[in-house]
C-alpha positions, 0 to 999 in steps of 0.5 A, spaced: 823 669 227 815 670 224 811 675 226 806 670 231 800 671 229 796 664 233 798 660 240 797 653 241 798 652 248 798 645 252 798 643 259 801 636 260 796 630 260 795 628 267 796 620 267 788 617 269 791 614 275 789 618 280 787 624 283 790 631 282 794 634 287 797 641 288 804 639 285 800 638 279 797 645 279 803 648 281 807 644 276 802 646 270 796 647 269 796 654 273 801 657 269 798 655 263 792 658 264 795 664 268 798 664 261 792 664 256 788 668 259 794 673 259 793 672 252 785 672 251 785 679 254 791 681 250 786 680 244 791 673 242 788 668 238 790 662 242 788 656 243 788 652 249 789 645 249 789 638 254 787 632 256 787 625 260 793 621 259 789 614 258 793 609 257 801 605 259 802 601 265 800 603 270 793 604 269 793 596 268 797 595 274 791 599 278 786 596 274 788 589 276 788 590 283 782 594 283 779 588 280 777 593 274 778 594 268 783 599 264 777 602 260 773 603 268 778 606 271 780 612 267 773 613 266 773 615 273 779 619 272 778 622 266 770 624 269 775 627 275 780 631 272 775 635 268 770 637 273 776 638 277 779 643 273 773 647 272 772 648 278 778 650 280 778 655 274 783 651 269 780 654 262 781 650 257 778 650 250 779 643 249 780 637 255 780 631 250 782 623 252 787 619 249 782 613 249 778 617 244 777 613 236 780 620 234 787 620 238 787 612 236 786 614 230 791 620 229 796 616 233 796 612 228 796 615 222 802 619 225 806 612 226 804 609 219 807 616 216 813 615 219 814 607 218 812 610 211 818 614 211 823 610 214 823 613 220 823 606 224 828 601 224 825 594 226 829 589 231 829 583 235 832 584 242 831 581 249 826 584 254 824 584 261 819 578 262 815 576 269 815 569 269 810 568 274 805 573 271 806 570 264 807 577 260 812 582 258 814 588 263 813 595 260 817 600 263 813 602 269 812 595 271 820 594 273 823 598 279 831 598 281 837 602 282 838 608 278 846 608 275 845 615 276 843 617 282 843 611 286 835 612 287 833 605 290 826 606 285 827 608 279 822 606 274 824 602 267 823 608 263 825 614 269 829 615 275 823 620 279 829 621 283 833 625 278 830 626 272 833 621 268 832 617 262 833 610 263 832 604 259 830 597 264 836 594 263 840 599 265 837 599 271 840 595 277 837 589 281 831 590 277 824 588 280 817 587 277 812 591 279 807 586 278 809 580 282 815 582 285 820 576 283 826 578 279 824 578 271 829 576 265 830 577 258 826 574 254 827 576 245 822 580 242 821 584 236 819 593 236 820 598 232 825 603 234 826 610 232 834 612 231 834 618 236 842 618 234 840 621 227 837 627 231 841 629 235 846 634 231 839 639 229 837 638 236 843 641 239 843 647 234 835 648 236 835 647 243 841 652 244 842 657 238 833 657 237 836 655 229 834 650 224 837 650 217 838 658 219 832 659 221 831 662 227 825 658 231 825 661 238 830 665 243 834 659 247 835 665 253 828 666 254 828 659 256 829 657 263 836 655 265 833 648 268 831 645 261 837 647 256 841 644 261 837 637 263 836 636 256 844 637 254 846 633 260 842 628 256 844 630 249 852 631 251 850 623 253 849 621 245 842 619 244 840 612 243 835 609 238 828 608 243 822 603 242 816 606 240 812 600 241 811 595 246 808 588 248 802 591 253 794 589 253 791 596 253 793 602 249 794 604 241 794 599 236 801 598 232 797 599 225 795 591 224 796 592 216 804 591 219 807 586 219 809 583 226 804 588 229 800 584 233 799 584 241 804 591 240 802 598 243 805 605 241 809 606 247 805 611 251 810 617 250 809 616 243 802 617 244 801 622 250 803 627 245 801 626 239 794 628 244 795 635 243 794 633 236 788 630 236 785 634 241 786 640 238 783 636 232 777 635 236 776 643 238 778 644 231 772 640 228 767 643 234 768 650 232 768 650 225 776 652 224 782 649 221 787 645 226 792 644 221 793 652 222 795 651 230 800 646 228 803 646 221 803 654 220 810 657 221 807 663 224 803 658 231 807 659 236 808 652 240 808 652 248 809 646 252 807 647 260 810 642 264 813 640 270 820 638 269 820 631 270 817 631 263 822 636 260 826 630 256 820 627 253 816 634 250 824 637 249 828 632 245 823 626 243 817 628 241 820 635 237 825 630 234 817 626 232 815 632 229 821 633 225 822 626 222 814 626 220 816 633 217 809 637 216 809 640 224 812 647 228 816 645 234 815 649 240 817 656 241 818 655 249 817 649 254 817 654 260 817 647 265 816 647 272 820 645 278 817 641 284 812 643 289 814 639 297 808 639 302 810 641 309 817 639 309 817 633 305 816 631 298 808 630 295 807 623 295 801 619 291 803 612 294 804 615 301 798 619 301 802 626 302 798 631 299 793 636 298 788 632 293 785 638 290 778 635 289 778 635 297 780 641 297 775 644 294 770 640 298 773 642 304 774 650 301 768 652 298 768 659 294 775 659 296 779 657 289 782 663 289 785 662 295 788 656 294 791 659 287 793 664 290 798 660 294 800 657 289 803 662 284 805 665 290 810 659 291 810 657 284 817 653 283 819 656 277 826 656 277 827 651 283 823 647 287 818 650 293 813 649 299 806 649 300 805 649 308 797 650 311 800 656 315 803 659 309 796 658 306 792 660 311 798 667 312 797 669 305 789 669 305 789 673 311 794 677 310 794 679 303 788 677 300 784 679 306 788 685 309 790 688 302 786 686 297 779 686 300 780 690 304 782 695 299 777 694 295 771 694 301 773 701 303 773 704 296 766 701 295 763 703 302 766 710 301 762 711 294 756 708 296 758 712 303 758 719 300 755 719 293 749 714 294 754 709 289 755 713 284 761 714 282 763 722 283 764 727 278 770 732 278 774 737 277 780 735 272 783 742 273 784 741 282 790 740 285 795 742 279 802 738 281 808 738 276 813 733 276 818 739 272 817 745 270 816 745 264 810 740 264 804 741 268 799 734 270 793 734 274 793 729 281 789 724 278 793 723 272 799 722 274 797 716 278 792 714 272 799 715 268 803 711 274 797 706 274 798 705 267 806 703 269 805 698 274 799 695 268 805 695 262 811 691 268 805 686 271 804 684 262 811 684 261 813 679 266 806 675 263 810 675 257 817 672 260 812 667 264 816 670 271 809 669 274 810 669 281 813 677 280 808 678 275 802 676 281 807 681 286 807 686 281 799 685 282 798 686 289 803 692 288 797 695 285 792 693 291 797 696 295 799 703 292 791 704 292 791 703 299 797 708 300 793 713 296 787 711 301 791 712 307 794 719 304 788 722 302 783 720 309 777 721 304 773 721 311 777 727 314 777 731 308 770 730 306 768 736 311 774 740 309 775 739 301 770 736 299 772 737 290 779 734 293 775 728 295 771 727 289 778 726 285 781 722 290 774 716 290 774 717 282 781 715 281 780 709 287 775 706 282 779 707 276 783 702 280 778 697 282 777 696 275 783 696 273 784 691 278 778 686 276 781 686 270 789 685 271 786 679 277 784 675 271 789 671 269 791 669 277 784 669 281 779 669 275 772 667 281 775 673 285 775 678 278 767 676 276 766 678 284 770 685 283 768 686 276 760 685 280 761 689 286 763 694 280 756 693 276 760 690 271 759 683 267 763 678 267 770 679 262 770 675 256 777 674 255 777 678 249 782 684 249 780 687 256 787 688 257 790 691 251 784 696 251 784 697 258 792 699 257 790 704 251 785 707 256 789 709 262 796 710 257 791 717 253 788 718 260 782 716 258 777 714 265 775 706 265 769 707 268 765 713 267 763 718 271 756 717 274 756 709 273 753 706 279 757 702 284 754 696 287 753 695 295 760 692 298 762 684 300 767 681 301 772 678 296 774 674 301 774 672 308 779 670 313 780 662 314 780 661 321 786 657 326 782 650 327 781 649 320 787 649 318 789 644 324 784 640 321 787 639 314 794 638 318 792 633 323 788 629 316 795 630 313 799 627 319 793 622 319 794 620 312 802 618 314 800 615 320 794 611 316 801 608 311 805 606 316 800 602 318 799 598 313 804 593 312 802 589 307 805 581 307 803 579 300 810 580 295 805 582 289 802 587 291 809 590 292 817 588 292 821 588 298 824 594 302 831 596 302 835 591 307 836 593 314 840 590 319 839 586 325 841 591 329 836 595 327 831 589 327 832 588 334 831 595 335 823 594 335 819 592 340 812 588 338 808 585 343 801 582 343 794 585 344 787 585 345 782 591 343 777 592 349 774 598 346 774 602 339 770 608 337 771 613 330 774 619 330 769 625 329 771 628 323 774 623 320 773 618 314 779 613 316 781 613 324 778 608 329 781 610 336 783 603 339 784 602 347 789 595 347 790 591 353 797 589 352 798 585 359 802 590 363 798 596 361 792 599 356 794 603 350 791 608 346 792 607 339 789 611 333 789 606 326 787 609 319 782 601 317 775 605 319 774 604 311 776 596 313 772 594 320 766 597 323 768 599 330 764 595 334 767 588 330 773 589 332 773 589 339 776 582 343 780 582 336 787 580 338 793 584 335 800 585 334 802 592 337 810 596 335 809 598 342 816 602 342 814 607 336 814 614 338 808 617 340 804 621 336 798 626 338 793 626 332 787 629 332 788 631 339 790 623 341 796 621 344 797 615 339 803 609 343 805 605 338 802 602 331 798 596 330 801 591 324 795 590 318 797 585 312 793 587 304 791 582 300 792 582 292 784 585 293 786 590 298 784 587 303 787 588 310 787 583 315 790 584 322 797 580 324 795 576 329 799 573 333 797 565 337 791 564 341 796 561 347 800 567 347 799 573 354 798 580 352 804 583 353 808 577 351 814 580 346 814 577 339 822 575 338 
């Protein structure tokens, strides 16, 4: 394998759908950018590379509903993400968009190179079409059951469920999602790459890391996960996939073809190809030469992604390169599992997640925090958990008791004995040997043991082992404390004054090693270290790699007599009630969905079928409201007080953004009355209200008849 000399890096491109979440931190982007910057420091040249994936299926489907058009609503997105990911300290080079002129247009020439080259093969065949809503159903607009898993809504293009790859006809009882009808067959006419003819070098790439007897990679520096997902699909024989697709929004099929006219690049054709014309975009922006990242043997190639990406940037888009025959295929795709959320699966369509751009409204100055979290529980060989207590233990408990802790009692006694100035000592004091062949000073042997704790935290950056890298790192806050505690600077200050001085020194060796080894995981936290330190800023520029040359010869980081600034804390404690807080908002959100349940069939197919026994089962009766009210501190919560005949009820309903409190009251209602009781924000909530959403979103109260009592069962 060629020395490597360049890294081109990219996160995958978020779909401009909807806000970001912690599974997408988790699944992604934290560990590409703990990556880069790992390289940065390291003196890499590398390049950073994402963007907002503006185009398929779905983000028309919100459009339309919205009332809006496409090109609106991944503005809105598009705008979010960006701003998003810097505040959360995601440091691309280039975060770039797919309804760019420029990626239009790179898509496009990669399509005409391929058609070019006979890559494509040009067939009828029959497609899903919605007759009610008179178009053909691109492969998010159909739902059914998986043939793999069972999974009652599987997508056209993948079971969400599994991870598996499908086609829409494979699908069973298959759905649009746009009218909910049943669609049929109806013959239209694509363009088709044969992915058949790819597999055999597939097989020999993804399992030996060789091509035509070229070692392009190492298969057992991959995750187990992603070989094995991809030879379950390659073990399956791979089959020719359209490449285009009849749709309104998206990139154009080169109109000089024949045929051409209506038709889009399939989204996964063109979402990849955004890594290209982003880097394109950096390349132009900063007078250098994009090809060199792309088509030089010597670029290393690295795709972070989560896993239900894995076939698509493993088999199909490297398969793309190839057929195209000028570009490096990736060295690694290092994908993720999945993060859950208090015991279930992250769901955008039910409103279960920590949307981080609420996130860091909610917690200002703490993204490290919530990074911290993250990587700690980063699913890496298999799915975890983000938990509120979790969050809230490891802040208090690590970032605050050991981290910041540490750093604020080196600080204080510094400034404490020596006016923050950082002492001078005698390098001869207290002469200890490992042997009796070799003598070492106190101080050198920790700088020497220092320096190994530095050489096993990169080296497990290196196999992208995160989460024991970030343990490797607080193994270095935690020896600085033992250090601390062992020596009681505060009691031998009297006694042995010089024993202190070797002592303090060696401590702020430590704080700057640990501002610079804190950057690729808390970057915010790194610039407050390196501040208290009197230092500026690192600049991502080979800190790393110096730092380790210094403390390896014995070399001290930080000069005798540099001046220290006054003590703050890194970090502060997060109290109980605000995390009561964010789990009565989780809850409310769950209870919000359960509310709504829409009556209009276009907005969403049919649920499962259920038997009348559990039907009878539910207990709906008719209401009045007497009172309404908001829930301080809430966006969304009305708190309801129902006369329903025999009794009044207290009901917490998720429509404050849909009615004002006061309009509501004398409004008649049907109330699931033998629903659980909930408490929610410190509520007992008995029973939930009906709501039906019309095509605008619209909700309306299902109100049984003006002649009906309160208290009268509907049956």
């Amino acid at each position: 394998m060629k020395e490597i000399k360049r890294y081109l890096v990219t996160a995958a491109l978020p779909y401009a759908n909807g806000p970001l979440h912690i599974g997408h931190l988790a699944g992604a982007y934290l560990s590409s950018d703990v990556y880069v910057r790992f390289l940065r420091l390291s003196g890499k040249d590398v390049v950073y590379i994402c963007g907002s994936d503006e185009h398929g299926a779905a983000i028309t489907t919100r459009a339309l509903k919205e009332d809006k058009t496409p090109q609106e609503i991944v503005d809105t997105y598009h705008t979010q993400f960006r701003d998003t990911f810097n505040s959360i300290g995601v440091s691309f080079d280039m975060y770039h968009r797919t309804s760019d002129p420029l990626h239009h247009q790179t898509s496009q020439d990669f399509f005409r190179v391929l058609n070019d080259k006979g890559e494509f093969v040009k067939k009828e065949t029959k497609q899903y079409y919605d007759t009610e809503a008179n178009q053909f159903l691109a492969d998010r607009y159909i739902k059914g059951t998986c043939p793999k898993c069972s999974h009652d809504s599987a997508y056209g293009d993948q079971c969400e469920n599994c991870g598996s790859s499908l086609s829409p006809t494979e699908l069973i009882n298959p759905q649009s999602t746009i009218s909910g009808s049943k669609p049929i067959l109806k013959e239209t006419t694509h363009w088709y790459l044969s992915l058949d003819k790819y597999q055999e070098w597939l097989k020999e790439w993804l399992n030996n890391g060789t091509l035509n007897g070229e070692k392009l990679h190492y298969p057992e520096d991959w995750k187990n996960h992603v070989i094995g997902q991809c030879n379950s699909w390659l073990d399956s024989g791979l089959q020719a996939r359209s490449m285009t697709r009849d749709l309104s929004w998206g990139v154009d099929v080169p109109q000089e073809l024949e045929g051409a006219e209506g038709k889009k690049l399939y989204v996964w054709l063109d979402a990849p190809i955004g890594y290209i014309s982003a880097t394109k975009q950096w390349a132009s922006d900063n007078g250098k030469n994009w090809e060199d990242y792309w088509k030089d043997d010597s670029s290393a190639l690295i795709h972070f992604i989560g896993k239900d990406n894995i076939v698509f940037h493993c088999i199909i888009f490297p398969a793309i390169l190839k057929a195209h025959g000028d570009y490096v295929l990736p060295v690694n795709v290092p994908a993720n599992q999945f993060m859950n959320l208090e015991g279930d699966k992250i769901s955008t369509s039910r409103n279960w997640a920590v949307w981080v751009h609420e996130y860091l409204k909610g917690f200002p100055d703490q993204q490290d925090a919530l990074r911290y979290a993250l990587i700690k529980n980063m699913p890496e060989q298999k799915d975890s958990e983000f938990t509120w207590k979790g969050f809230q233990d490891l802040n208090n408990n690590e970032l605050v008791n050991n981290l910041a802790n540490f750093v604020n009692r080196v600080i204080v006694l510094v400034n404490k004995y020596y006016e923050g100035l950082v002492p001078e000592f005698d390098e001869d004091l207290d002469i200890v040997g490992p042997d009796d062949e070799e003598e070492i000073t106190y101080h050198d042997a920790e700088i020497l043991r220092l320096f190994d704790n530095v050489d096993r935290l990169c080296d497990r950056l290196r196999k992208y082992d995160f989460r024991s890298a970030l343990s490797q790192l607080m193994e270095i806050s935690t020896n600085g404390n033992q250090i601390l505690q062992h020596n009681a600077p505060w009691k031998a200050i009297k006694e042995n004054p010089e024993q202190v001085k070797v002592v303090m020194n060696l401590l702020v060796q430590y704080l700057h090693t640990m501002a610079i080894c804190l950057r690729p995981f808390l970057p915010h936290a790194s610039d407050r270290l390196r501040a208290l330190l009197d230092q500026k800023p690192l600049t991502e520029s080979g800190e790393l790699t110096d730092l380790c040359f210094q403390l390896c010869e014995g070399e001290l980081p930080i000069t005798n007599g540099h001046k220290l600034s006054k003590a703050k804390h890194l970090f502060s404690r997060i109290d109980d009630d605000v995390i009561e807080t964010q789990i009565e908002k989780l809850k409310a959100s769950k209870t919000q969905t359960a509310n709504i349940a829409t009556a209009d069939s276009s907005l969403a197919p049919l649920r499962d079928t259920i038997q009348y026994d559990v039907f009878i089962k539910m207990d709906l009766r008719t209401a009045t409201i007497k009172e309404a009210k908001k829930v301080p501190k809430t966006d969304k919560l009305l708190q309801l007080t129902l006369d329903v005949g025999f009794e009044e009820r207290t009901v917490l309903s998720g429509i404050a953004e849909h009615f004002n409190a006061e309009d509501i009251i004398g409004q008649r209602v049907t109330l699931l009355a033998n629903l659980a009781p909930r408490k929610i924000r410190g509520v007992q909530s008995q029973g939930m209200i009906l709501m039906a959403e019309n095509a605008d979103g619209k909700l309306n109260f299902v109100q049984p008849s003006p002649e009906s009592e309160n208290g009268s069962q509907i049956s």
